[in-house]
C-alpha positions as CSV (number, residue, x, y, z in Angstrom):
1,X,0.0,0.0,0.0
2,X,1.7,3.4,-0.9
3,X,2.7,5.7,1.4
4,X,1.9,2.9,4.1
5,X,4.1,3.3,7.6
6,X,6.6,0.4,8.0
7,X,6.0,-1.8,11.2
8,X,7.3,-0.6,14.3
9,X,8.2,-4.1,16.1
10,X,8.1,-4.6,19.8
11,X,12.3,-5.6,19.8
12,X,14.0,-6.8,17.0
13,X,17.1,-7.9,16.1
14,X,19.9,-5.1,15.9
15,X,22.7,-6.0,14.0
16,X,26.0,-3.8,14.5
17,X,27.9,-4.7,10.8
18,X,30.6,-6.7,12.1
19,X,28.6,-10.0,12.3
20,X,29.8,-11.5,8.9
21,X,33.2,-11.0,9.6
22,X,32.9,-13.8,12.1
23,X,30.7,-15.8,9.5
24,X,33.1,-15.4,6.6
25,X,35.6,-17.0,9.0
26,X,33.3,-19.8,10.0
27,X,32.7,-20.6,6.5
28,X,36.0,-19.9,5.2
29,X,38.1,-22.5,7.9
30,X,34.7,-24.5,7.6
31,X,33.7,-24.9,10.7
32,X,30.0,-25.0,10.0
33,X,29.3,-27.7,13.1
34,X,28.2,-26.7,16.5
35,X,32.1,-26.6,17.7
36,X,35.0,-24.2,16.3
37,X,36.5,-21.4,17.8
38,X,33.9,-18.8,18.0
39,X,32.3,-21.2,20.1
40,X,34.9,-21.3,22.4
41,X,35.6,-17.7,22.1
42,X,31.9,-16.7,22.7
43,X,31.7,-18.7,26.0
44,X,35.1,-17.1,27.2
45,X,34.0,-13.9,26.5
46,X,30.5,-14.3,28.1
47,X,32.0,-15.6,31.0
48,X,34.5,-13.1,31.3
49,X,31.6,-10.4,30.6
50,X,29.6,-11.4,32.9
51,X,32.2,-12.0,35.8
52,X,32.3,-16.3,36.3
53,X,34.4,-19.0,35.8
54,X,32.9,-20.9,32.7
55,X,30.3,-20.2,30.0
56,X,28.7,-23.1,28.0
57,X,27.0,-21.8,24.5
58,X,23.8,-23.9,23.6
59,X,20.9,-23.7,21.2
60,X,18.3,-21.8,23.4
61,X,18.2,-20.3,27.3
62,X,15.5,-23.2,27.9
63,X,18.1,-25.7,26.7
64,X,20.3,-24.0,29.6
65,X,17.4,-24.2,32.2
66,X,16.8,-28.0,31.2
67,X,20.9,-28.9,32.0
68,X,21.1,-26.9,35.1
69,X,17.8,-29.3,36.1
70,X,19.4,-32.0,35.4
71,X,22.7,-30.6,36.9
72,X,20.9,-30.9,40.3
73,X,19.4,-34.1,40.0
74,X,16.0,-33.2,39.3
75,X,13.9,-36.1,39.5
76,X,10.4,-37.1,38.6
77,X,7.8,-36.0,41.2
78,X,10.4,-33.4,42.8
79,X,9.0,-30.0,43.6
80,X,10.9,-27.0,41.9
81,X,9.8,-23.4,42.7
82,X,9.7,-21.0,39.6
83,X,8.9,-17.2,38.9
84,X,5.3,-17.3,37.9
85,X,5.2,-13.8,36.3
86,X,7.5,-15.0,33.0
87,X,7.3,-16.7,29.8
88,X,6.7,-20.6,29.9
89,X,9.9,-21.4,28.9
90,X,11.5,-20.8,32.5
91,X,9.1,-23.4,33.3
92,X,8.9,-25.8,30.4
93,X,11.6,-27.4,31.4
94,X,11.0,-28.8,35.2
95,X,7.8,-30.8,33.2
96,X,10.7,-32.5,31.2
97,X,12.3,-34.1,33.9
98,X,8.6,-35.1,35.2
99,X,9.1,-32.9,38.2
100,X,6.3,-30.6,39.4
101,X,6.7,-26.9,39.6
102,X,5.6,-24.3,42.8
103,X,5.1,-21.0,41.6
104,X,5.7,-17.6,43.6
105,X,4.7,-14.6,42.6
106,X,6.2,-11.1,42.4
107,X,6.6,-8.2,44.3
108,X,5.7,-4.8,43.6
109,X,8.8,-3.1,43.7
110,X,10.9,-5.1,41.4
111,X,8.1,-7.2,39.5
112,X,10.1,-10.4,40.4
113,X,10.0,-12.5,42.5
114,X,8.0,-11.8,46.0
115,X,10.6,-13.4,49.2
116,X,7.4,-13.1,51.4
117,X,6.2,-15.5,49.0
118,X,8.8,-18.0,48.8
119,X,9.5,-18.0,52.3
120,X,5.6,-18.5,52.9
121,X,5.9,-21.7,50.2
122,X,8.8,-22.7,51.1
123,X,7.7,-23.2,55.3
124,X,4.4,-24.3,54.0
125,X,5.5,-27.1,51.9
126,X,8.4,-27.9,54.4
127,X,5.7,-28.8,56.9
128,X,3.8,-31.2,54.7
129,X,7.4,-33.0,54.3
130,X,7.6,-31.9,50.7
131,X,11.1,-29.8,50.4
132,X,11.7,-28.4,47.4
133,X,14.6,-29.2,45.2
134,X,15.8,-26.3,43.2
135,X,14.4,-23.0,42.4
136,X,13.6,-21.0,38.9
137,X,14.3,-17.2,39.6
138,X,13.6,-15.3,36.8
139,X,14.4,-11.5,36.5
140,X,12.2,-9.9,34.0
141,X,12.2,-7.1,31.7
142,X,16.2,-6.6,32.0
143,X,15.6,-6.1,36.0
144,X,17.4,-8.4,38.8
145,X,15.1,-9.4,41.4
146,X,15.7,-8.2,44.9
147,X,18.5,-11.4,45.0
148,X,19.9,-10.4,48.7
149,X,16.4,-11.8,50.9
150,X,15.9,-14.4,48.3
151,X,19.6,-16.1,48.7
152,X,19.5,-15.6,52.1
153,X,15.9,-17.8,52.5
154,X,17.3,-20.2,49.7
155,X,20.5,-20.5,51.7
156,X,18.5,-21.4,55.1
157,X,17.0,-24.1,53.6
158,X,19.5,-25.1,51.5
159,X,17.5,-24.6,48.0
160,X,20.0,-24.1,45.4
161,X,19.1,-21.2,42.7
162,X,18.8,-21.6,38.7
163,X,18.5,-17.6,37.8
164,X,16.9,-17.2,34.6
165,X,18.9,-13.9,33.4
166,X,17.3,-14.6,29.6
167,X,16.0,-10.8,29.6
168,X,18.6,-9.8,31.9
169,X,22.0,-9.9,30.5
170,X,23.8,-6.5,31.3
171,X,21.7,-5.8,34.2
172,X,23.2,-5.5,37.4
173,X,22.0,-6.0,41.7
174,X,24.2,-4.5,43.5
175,X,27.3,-4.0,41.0
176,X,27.3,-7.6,40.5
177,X,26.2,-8.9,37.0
178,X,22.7,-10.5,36.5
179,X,22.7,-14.2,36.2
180,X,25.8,-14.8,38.8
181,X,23.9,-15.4,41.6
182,X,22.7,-18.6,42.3
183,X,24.3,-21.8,41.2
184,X,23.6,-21.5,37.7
185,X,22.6,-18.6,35.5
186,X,21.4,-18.5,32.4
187,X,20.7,-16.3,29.2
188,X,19.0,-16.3,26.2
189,X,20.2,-14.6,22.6
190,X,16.7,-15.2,21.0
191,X,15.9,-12.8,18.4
192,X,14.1,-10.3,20.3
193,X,16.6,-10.1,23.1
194,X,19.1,-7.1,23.6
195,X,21.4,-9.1,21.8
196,X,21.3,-11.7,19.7
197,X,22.9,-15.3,18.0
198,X,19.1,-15.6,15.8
199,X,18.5,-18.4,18.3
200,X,20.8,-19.5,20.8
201,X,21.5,-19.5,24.4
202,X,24.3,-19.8,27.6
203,X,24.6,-21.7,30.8
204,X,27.1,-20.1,33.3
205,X,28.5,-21.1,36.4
206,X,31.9,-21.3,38.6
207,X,31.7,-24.9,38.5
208,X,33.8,-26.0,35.6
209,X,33.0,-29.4,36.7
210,X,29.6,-29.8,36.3
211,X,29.5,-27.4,32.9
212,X,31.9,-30.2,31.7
213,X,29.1,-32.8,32.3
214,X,26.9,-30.5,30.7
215,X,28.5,-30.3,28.1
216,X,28.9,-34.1,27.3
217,X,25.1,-34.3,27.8
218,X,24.4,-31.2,25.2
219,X,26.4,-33.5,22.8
220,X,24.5,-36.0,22.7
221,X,26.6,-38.1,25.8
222,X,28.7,-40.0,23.2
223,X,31.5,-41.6,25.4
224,X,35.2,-41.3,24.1
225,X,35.7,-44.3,21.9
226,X,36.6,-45.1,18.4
227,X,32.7,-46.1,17.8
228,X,29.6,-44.2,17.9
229,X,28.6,-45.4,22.3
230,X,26.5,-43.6,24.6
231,X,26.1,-44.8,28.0
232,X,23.6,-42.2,29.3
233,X,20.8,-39.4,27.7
234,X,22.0,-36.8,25.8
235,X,21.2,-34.2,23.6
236,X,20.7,-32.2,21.0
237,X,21.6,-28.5,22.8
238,X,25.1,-27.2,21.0
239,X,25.4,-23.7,19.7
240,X,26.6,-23.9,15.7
241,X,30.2,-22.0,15.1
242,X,27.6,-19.9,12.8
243,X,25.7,-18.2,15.3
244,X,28.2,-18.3,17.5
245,X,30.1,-15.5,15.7
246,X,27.5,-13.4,15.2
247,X,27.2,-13.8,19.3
248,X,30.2,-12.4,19.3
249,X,30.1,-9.5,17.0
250,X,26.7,-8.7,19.4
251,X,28.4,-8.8,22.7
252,X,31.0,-6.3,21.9
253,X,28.2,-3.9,21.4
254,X,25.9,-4.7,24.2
255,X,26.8,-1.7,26.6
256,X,25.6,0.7,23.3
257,X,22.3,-1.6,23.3
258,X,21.6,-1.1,26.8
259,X,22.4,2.4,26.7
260,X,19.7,2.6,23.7
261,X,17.4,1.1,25.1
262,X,17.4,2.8,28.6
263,X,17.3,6.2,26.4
264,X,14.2,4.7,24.9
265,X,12.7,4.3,28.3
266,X,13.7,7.7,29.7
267,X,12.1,9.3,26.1
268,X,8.9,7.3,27.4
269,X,8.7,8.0,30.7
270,X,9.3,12.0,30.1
271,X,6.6,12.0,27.6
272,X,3.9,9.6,29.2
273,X,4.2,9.4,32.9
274,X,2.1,12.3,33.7
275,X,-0.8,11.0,32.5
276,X,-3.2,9.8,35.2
277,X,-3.3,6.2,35.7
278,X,-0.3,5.3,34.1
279,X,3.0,3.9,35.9
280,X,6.4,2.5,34.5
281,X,7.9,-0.4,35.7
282,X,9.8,0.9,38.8
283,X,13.8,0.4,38.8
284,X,14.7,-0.3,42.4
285,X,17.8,1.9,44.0
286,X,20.0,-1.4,44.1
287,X,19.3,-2.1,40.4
288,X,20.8,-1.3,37.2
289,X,18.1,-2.1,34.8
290,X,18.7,-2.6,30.7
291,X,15.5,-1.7,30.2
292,X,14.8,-4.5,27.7
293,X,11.1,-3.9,27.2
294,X,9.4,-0.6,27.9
295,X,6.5,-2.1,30.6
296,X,3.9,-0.1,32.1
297,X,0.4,0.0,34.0
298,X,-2.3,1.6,32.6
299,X,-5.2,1.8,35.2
300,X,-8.3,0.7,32.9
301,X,-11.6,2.7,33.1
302,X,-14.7,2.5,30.8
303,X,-12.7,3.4,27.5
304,X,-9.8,2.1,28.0
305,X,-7.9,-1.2,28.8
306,X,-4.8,-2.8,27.7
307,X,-6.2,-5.4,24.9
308,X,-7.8,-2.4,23.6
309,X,-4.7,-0.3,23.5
310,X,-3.0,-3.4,22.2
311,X,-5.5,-3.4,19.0
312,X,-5.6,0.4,18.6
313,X,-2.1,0.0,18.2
314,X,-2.5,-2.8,16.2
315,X,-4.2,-0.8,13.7
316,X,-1.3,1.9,13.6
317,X,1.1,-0.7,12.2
318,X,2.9,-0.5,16.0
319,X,3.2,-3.9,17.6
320,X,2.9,-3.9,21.4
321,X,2.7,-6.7,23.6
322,X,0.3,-7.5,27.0
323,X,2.7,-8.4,29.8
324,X,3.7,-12.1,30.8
325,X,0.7,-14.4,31.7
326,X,1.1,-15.8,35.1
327,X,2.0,-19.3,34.9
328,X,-0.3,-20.1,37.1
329,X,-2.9,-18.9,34.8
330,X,-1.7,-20.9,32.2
331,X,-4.0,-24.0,31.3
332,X,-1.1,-26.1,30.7
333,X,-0.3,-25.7,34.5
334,X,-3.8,-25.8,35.7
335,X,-4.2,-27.2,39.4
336,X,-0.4,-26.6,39.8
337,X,0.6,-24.5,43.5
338,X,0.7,-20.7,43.4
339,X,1.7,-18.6,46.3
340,X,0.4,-15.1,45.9
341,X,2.6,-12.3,47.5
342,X,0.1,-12.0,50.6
343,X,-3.0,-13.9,50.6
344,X,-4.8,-10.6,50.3
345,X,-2.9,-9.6,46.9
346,X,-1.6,-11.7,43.8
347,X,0.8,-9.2,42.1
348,X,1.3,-10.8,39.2
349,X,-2.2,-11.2,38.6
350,X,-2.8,-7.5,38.8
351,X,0.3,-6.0,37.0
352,X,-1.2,-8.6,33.8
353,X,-4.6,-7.0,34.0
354,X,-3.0,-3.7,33.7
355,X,0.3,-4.1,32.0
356,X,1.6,-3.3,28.7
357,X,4.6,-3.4,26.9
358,X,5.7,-0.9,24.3
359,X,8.8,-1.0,21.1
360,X,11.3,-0.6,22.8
361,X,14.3,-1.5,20.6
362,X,17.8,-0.5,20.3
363,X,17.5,0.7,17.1
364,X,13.6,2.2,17.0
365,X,14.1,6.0,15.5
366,X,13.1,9.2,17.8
367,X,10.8,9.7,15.1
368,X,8.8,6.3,15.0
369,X,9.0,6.4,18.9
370,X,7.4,10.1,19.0
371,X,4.9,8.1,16.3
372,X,4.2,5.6,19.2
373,X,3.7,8.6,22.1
374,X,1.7,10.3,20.0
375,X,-1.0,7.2,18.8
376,X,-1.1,5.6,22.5
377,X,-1.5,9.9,23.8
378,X,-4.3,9.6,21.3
379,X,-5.6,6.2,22.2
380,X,-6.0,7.3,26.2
């Protein structure tokens, strides 16, 4: 259609030019297979980014999740708490070990994970004999969660800590780097994330030993002999030398993405926050927040409410997004625990009724992002 406005995405890929360098030389030394030397130069890099011992590259974050499960021994019927406010990957993975997930919901202040909660499910469940066996913490929207009371109940009860950094890499708690906190971290280079390998994803840790066995199971567990063996599971889960380069092309320029993106939200918030009934994700005083998605509550009335916005938006050729659906919500998990913040007040619940997030990309132009104030402005 002529003279038609282009498609302003919610967060899509920004490439930064050197990526093909890093191709060329994967094609040109052939190393085309998920192993070769960007591959090992991603994971040292990430690692030495992020501030841990060892990195292992993989096809997706929920690859990542699924190891560090079976890194602790997950077994069928074990209960695993998990962020409820997230997408169903963080979760996806405890039903593949045919364990049975607990989820805790958020807390106002952060959006993650709520420690009055956990603590509440964790003495709950303690006193029906039923002791968890790992927990999912998720830190959402490029925002750590409040880690200090959550380690420190974790560590009393000796629950040890998968953080699910997939929208968090470059974030920070504290001045320590998101995804270093608990036993394993992981992070996610999906298309849409602040940076990206098209589809890929890394498991971190300081234990070299157990990313080792991690990485024999990623590769299908064939045993060292001069035959095809394999004497336990495996799988499919390497990262191609490919996408690996382009990972690394990405990560050198993440700080500029985060600083984009941050601008992006500050350009929101100056031009939106003063209208009445809508609120921006709040970034907590101990957090440095990449601001991966733009997310905000718009108190709904009798013209207005977030699906609707969503559409009107829709029909501007800007895509927007409703936030996370509660897990809990989800019919695949129907009948499955939740522990609400308080018992008066589900968080999660209410910040999806009311939640919305807007483009919020490292490359989106001041002009299609004033195009985005101005239709939502128009839409409330």
């Amino acid at each position: 259609m002529s003279g038609a406005r282009e498609k302003i995405f919610l967060s899509p890929p920004h490439m930064s030019g050197e990526e093909q360098k890093y191709i060329d030389s994967a094609f040109a030394s052939n190393w085309i297979a998920p192993l070769g030397p960007n591959v090992e130069q991603f994971e040292q890099e990430i690692a030495n980014y992020v501030g841990v011992r060892g990195a292992l590259s993989l096809s997706s974050g929920t690859a990542a999740i699924h190891l560090a499960l079976r890194l602790l021994n997950i077994k069928p019927g074990d209960l695993v708490l998990c962020s409820t406010f997230t997408f169903v990957a963080s979760a996806n993975p405890i039903l593949y070990e045919g364990a049975q997930p607990v989820f805790i919901d958020s807390e106002p202040d952060t959006w993650n994970m709520s420690p009055i909660a956990l603590k509440r499910a964790i003495v709950e469940l303690s006193k029906k004999g039923k002791i968890p066996k790992a927990l999912i913490l998720v830190n959402l929207y490029g925002q750590n969660a409040d880690m200090d009371p959550l380690l420190d109940i974790c560590k009393f009860y000796n629950i040890p800590i998968i953080e699910d950094a997939a929208e968090s890499l470059g974030a920070t708690y504290k001045g320590k780097m998101s995804g270093t906190f608990g036993k394993y971290g992981i992070y996610s280079f999906n298309g849409n994330k602040i940076i990206t390998t098209s589809g890929g994803g890394m498991l971190v840790s300081d234990d070299i030993e157990a990313l080792e066995r991690a990485r024999f199971w990623a590769t299908q567990s064939r045993d060292q002999a001069r035959y095809y063996q394999h004497s336990q599971l495996g799988f499919n889960y390497r990262l191609s030398n490919v996408l690996a380069g382009i990972g690394i092309a990405q990560l050198k320029v993440l700080e500029d993405r985060i600083c984009a993106r941050r601008a992006v939200f500050k350009r929101y918030f100056e031009m939106l926050s003063q209208i009445d009934g809508v609120k921006f994700m709040p970034e907590a005083d101990f957090s440095f927040s990449t601001r991966w998605l733009t997310a905000l509550t718009i108190e709904p009335n009798s013209y207005r409410n977030p699906i609707k916005i969503i559409e009107y938006l829709e029909k501007k050729n800007i895509e927007a997004r409703l936030v996370w659906k509660p897990l809990h919500l989800q019919p695949l998990f129907k009948g499955i625990q939740y522990y609400s913040h308080t018992e008066e007040e589900s968080v999660s619940e209410r910040l999806f009724n009311i939640g919305v997030c807007l483009p919020s990309g490292s490359n989106l132009t001041i002009e299609d992002q004033n195009y985005v104030i101005n239709c939502l402005k128009e839409c409330l």
